[in-house]
N, C-alpha and C positions, 0 to 999 in steps of 0.2 A: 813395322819394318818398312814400308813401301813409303810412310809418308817422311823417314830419316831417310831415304834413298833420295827422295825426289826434292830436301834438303840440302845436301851434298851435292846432286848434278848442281841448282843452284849459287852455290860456293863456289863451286869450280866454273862457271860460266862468270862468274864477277872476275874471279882469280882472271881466267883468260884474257875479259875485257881491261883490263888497269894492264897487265904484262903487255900486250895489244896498242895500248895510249901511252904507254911509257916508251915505249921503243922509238915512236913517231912522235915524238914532243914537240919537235920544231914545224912540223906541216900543219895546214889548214886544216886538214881531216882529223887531228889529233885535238885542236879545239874545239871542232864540231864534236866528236866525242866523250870528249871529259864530262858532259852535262850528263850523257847518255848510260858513263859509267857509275857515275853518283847513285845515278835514277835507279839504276839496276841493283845496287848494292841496295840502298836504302826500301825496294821492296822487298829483297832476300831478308833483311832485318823485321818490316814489318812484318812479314808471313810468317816468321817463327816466331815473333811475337804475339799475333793472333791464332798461332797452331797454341801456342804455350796456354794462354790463356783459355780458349775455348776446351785443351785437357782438361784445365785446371775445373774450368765451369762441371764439364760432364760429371768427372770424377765426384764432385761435391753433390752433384745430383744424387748420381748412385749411390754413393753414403747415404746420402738421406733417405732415398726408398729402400736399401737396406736395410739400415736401423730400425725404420717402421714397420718391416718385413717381420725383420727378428724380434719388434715388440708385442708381432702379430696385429696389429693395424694396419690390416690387409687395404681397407679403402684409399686411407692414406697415402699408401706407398707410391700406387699407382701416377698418379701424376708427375714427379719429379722423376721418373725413371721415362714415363713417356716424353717430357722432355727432354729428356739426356740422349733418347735417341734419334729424336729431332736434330737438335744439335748437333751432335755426331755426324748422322747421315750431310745435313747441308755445310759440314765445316773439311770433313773429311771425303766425301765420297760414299754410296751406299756399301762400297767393297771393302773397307779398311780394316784396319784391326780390333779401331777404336769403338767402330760398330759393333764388330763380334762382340767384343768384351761386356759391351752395353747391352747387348740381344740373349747373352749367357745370363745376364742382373736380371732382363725384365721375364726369361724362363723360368729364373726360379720362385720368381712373383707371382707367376700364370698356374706352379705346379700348384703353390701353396693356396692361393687362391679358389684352384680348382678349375681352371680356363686353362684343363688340358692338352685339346688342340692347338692354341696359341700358344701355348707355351713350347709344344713340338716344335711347330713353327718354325718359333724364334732358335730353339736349340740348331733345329735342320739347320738354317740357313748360317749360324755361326760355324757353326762345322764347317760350314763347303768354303767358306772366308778360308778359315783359319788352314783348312787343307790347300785350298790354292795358294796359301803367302809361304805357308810352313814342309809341306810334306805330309803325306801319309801316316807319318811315324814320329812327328814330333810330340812331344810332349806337352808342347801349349793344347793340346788336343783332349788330353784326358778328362781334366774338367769337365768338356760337353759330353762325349760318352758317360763318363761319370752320372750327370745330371741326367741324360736321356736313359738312362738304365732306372733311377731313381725316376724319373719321370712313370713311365712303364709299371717302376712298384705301384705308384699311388694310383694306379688305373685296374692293376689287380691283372694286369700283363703279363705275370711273370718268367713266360718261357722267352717273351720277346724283350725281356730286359735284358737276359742272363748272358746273351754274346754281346750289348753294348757295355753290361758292366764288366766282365771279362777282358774287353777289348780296352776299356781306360786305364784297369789292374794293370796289363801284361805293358803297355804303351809307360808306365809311371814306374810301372816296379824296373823295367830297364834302366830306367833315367836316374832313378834314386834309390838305389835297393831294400832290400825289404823291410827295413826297421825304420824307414822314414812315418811321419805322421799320414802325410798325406796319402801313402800306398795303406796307410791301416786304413782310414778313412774307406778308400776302394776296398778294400778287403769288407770291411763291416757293410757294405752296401750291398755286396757281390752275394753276403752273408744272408741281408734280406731277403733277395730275389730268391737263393735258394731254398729258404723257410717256405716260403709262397707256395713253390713248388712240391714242396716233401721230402725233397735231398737236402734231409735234416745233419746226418752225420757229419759232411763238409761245410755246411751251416753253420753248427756248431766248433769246430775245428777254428774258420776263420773269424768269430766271433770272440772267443776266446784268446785268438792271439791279436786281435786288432784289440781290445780289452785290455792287454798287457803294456802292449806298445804305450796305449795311452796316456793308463795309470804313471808308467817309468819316466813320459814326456811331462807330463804334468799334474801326476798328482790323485788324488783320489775325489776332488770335487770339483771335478767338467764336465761338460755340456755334454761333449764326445762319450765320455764317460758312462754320464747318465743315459744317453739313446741305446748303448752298448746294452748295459743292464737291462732295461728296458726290452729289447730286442729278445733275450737271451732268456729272458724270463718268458716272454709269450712262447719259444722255440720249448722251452720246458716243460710248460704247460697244455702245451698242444701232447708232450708225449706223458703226460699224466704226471709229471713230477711235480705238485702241487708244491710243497715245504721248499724246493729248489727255486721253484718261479715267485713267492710269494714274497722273500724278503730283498729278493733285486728287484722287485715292482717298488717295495717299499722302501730303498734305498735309491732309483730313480726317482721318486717323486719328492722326495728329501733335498736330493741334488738342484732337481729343475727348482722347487720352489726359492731356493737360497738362492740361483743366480735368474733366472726368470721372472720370481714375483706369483701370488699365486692365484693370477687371473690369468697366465697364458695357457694359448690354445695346447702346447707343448706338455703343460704338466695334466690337460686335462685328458688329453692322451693315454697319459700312463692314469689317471683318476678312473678313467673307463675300462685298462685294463685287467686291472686292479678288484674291480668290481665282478668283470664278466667272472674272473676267480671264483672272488667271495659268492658267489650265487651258486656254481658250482660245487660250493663246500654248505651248501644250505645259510650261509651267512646273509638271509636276505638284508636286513636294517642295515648295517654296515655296507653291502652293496647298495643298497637304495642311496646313505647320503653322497656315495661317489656319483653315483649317474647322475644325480640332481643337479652335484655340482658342475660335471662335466658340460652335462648337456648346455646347463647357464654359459658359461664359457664359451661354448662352440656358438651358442645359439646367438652372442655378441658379438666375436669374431668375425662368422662366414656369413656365407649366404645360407636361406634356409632350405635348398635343396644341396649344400656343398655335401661332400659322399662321409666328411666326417660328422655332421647332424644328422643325416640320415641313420647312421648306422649306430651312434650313440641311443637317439632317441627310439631306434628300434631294440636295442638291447634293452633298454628302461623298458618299455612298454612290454617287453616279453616277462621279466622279475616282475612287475607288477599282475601280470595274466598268473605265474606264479604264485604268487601272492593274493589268489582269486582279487583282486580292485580292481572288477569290470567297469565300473563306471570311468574312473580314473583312466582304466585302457581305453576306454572309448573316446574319451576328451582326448589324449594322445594321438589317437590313429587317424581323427578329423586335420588336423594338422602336419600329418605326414604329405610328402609333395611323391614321394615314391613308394616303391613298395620292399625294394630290398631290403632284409635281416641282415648284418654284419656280426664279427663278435671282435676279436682284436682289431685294433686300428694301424 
């Protein structure tokens, strides 16, 4: 918005100068100007030719570390997004929108990644943009609440997610009322935080209706979908309903694999939830091939202290202690970089 404002004074500052040369056509001062007025228009021209362009560039940037994001090619990603806000920042200003938008991409790179702090960071300081151009109460706002709430999940935060993701719900659901996509989305998230927590009931409650929502928008094999399931099944299982959580583990990981592929970090996710199950139901072998695979996954992926190898390969190494294979545990635990136990991811 600030950089279509500062657009427009320009327009209007050429408009003035030609109405201004036109008037005085016959005096000397009006020759002297004409060159003045050209000059003036023809940089209005170039600057929104070079604003246009340099969107154009960022935008393509972020796609591409997006892509790489969502192919889970965490390494990857990173560069073409650090350029994007390179560019951004020297093309627009560190304050623009263009920045936000850019600082919101390289956040959700930081969550996945596991460069939590950096990734706050970048959320905080999009926020304070987007609150200075926008208001309090706009809606371009949600998103970063949104993500800083989901941020806060993946750090095991969750009393301090639960008012940012609340606050992008109530900011979205105004905006769009409640059967939109995007307010289910906040709902399934808001859904998370409160699993974390133990305020299962309303957990539950908006799982199921953001579940609904999604199915009616698109179907029975999406993404949204599958995390929904996914989600809804560990919230089940946590309250012992083992036959309730075991065929939406197995119905997410159905989904993820068909539109995923079955090397993303995504499906092995639910590959590890899936197992922490089966071990609880004595089904060690069947557990073991998930963790295997999981672990392979993550272990290609991230880094080897990211919190989701850590806690995959501390679930393996517990099935296997199970499984009296103390040797096996021991070669395991030499390769641990931490010491926390996790069990859902």
């Amino acid at each position: 918005m600030s950089r279509r404002n500062t657009q427009t004074s320009l327009v209007g500052l050429t408009l003035l100068l030609t109405l201004w040369a036109f008037g005085c056509a016959r005096t000397r001062a009006s020759d002297e100007r004409a060159p003045l007025t050209v000059a003036t228009r023809s940089r209005a021209v170039m600057q929104q030719t070079a604003d246009s362009a340099n969107r154009r560039r960022v935008r393509a940037l972020c796609e591409e570390g997006a892509a790489l994001r969502n192919a889970g090619r965490y390494e990857e990603a990173a560069p073409p997004l650090h350029e994007a806000l390179t560019l951004a920042e020297d093309a627009f200003g560190p304050d623009a929108v263009e920045v936000a938008a850019v600082l919101n991409q390289v956040g959700m790179f930081d969550k996945y990644a596991g460069h939590f702090e950096d990734g706050e960071r970048a959320y905080r300081r999009a926020l304070a943009t987007l609150e200075k151009t926008y208001g309090a109460d706009d809606p371009h706002l949600a998103d970063i609440y949104h993500n800083l709430g989901g941020l806060e999940h993946a750090r095991g935060r969750f009393a301090d997610g639960e008012p940012l993701a609340r606050r992008g719900l109530e900011i979205r659901e105004r905006a769009l009322g409640p059967d939109n996509t995007d307010v289910a989305a906040d709902e399934a998230a808001l859904a998370a935080i409160l699993d974390g927590e133990g305020k299962r009931d309303e957990a539950e409650r908006l799982y199921l209706r953001a579940l609904d929502v999604f199915e009616r928008a698109y179907g029975s094999e999406n993404y949204d979908v599958a995390v929904n399931l996914n989600n809804l099944a560990a919230l089940y299982q946590a309250q012992g309903k083992l036959k309730e959580a075991e065929w939406r583990y197995r119905r997410a990981l159905n989904i993820k694999e068909k539109l995923l592929g079955p090397d993303h970090p995504d499906v092995a996710m639910t590959a590890n939830n899936l197992a922490v199950l089966y071990k609880s139901e004595g089904k060690y072998e069947a557990a073991e091939s998930l963790y295997r695979r999981a672990l392979k996954i993550f272990e290609k992926a991230l880094s080897p202290t990211h919190p989701k190898v850590v806690t995959c390969r501390a679930n393996y190494t517990e099935l296997l202690r199970a499984m009296n294979r103390k040797v096996e545990v021991r070669e395991l635990k030499t390769t641990m970089r931490r010491t926390h136990v996790g069990n859902d991811l």
